[in-house]
N, C-alpha and C positions, 0 to 999 in steps of 0.2 A: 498447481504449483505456485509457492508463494517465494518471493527473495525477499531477503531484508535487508539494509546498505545501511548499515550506522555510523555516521560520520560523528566524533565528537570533537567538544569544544568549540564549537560554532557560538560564534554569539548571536543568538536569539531574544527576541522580545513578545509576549505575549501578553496583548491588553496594556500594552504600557508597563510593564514592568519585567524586570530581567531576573525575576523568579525561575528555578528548571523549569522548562517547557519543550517540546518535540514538536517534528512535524514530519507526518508521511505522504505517501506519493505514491496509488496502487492504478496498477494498469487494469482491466475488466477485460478481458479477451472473449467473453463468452456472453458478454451482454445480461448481465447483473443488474437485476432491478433493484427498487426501493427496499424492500423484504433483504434481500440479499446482501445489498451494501449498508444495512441497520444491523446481522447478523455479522458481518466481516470488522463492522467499525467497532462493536460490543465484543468480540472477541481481540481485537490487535489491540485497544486501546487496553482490557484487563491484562494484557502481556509485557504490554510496554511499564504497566503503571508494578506489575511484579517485578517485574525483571532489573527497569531500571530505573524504578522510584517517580516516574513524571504521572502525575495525576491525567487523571482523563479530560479534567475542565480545562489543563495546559495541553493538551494536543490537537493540533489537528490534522484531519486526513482527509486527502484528496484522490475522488476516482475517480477516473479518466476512462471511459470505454473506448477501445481498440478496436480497429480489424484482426483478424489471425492472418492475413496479410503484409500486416502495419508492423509484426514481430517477427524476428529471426533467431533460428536457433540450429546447431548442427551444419549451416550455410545454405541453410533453405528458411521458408516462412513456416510457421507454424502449419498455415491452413495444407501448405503441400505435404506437413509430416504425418498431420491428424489421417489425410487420405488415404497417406501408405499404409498407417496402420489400421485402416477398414478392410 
């Protein structure tokens, strides 16, 4: 499950210069390796760079791995919903 939150007209600066540029912020709940987060970063950055013109040299993105603990959803944690549903 992926979200996406676009906030715009932020002013941004990338490398010095206030050319368009983005930045994301993905949480890893599942513990995503290198493979996985090269595959995630190559696939969001050609979405961002379609969708809403920011090149991929001006993005960056940041993953964060999670506990399924550490997320709520429903007003339980993740790890308690994955259970129910075993």
């Amino acid at each position: 499950m992926i979200f996406i939150n676009i906030v715009p007209d932020q002013l941004l600066t990338c490398g010095g210069s206030d050319e368009l540029c983005g930045s994301a912020s993905l949480l890893s709940i599942q513990n995503y390796g290198t493979i996985e987060h090269g595959a995630l970063c190559k696939a969001i950055s050609e979405k961002i760079s379609k969708d809403l013109g920011i090149p991929d040299r001006r993005l960056v993105i940041e993953f964060r791995d999670v506990k399924e603990t550490e997320v709520g959803r429903h007003g339980t944690t993740l790890k308690e919903l994955w259970a129910a549903e075993k």
